[in-house]
N, C-alpha and C positions, 0 to 999 in steps of 0.2 A: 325410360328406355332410350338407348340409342340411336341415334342414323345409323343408316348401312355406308352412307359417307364416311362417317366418325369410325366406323367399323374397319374398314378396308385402309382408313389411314390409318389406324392402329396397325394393324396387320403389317402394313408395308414397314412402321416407325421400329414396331417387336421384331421382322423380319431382319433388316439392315442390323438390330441391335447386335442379336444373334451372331451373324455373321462376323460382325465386329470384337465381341466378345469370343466364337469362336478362334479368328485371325491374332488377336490378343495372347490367349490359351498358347497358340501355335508359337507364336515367339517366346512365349515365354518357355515353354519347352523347349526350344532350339537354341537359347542362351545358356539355361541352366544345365542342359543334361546335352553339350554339345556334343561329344562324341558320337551316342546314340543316331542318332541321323546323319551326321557328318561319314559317318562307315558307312548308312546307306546310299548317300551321294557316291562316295568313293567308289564302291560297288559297282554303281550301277557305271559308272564313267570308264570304269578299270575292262569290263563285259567280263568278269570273271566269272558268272556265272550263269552265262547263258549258253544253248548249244554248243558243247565241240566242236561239232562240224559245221557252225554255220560260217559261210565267207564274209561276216561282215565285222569280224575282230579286227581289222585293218582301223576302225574308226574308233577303238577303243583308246582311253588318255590315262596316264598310268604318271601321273604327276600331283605332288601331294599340294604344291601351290596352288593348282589348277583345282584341285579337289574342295581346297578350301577358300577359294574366292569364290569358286561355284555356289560354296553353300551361305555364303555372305552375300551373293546376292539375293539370294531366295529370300533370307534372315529382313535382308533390307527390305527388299518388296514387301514380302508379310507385314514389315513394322510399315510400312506406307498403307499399304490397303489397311490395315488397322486403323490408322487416325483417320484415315478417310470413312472410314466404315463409320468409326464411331462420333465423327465430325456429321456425319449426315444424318445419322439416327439423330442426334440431338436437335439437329434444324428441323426433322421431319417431327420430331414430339413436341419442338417449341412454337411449330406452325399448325399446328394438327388441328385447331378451328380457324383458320384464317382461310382468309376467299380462296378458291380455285387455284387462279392462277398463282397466290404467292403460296403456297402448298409444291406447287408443280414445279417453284422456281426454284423452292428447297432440297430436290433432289439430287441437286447437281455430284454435291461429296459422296452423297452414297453410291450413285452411277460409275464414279471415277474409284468408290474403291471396290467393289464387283469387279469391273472391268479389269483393275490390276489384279483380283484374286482368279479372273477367267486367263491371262496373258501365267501366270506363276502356274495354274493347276492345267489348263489344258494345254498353252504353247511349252510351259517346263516340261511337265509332268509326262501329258500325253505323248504330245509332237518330239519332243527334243528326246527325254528319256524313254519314254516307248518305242517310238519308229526310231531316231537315231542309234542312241544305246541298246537298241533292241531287250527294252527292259521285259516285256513281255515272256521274253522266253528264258528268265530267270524264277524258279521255285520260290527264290529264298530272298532276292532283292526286286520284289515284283510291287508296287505303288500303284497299280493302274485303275484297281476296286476304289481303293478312296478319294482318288483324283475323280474317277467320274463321278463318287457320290457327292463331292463337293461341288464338281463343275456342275453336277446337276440343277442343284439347289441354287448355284448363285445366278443360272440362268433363269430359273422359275420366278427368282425373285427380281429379276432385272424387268421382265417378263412383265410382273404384277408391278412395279414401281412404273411402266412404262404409258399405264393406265392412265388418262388424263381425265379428270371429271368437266362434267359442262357447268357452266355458271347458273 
């Protein structure tokens, strides 16, 4: 049988995995099928289809450079929180019976790549292209469903990583 020790470091080692293979996934889709999402950046930065009437098309950018360095940096970040993601799952499975504190010291990659997947899906996602872009009040160029379900997840998990056992 188990510890609930042994339990909850699994948990946390599968969690960070996940994530990392998710962010994985995500680049890898953003290289191969770049169009695809590059229209959605474009979109969402152009406000081309948000309210008519709303007064905040003044902040819309309608520059194809600008379109595509936007989405190179996202591409980038993603491939960073990726190694990191998957840099810390392997330190979190490669410590997964060692003491307390070198368990706790292993977290450090995984922490740092959440963190960049929370700055990409809530400060891009939410902040930048929701409030600024007012992506929200697009039908058809609307990201803001899957940004929270991600940001959710990586908070619950940063959350559960942040768990420190006693000796």
């Amino acid at each position: 049988m188990y510890s609930t020790r042994f339990l909850f470091r699994l948990a946390k080692a599968i969690s960070v995995a996940a994530i990392g293979l998710m962010s994985l996934l995500i680049v890898i889709g953003n290289t191969t099928d770049y169009y695809t999402n590059y229209h959605f950046v474009e979109h969402v930065m152009k406000m081309d289809t948000i309210f008519p009437d709303s007064n905040i098309h003044y902040r819309s950018i309608n520059n194809s450079f600008l379109f595509n360095a936007g989405y190179w940096l996202i591409i980038f970040m993603e491939s960073i929180m990726t190694f990191c993601c998957l840099k810390g799952s392997w330190q979190l499975f490669k410590n997964i019976n060692s003491n307390p504190a070198t368990f706790h010291a292993s977290k450090n990659w995984s922490v740092a790549g959440i963190t960049i997947g929370i700055i990409i899906w809530f400060l891009g996602f939410e902040v930048v292209g929701g409030e600024w872009f007012a992506m929200w009040q697009s039908r058809v160029w609307n990201g803001l469903g899957s940004a929270e379900r991600i940001v959710s997840f990586l908070v619950l998990v940063l959350i559960l990583l942040h768990f420190e056992e006693k000796n």
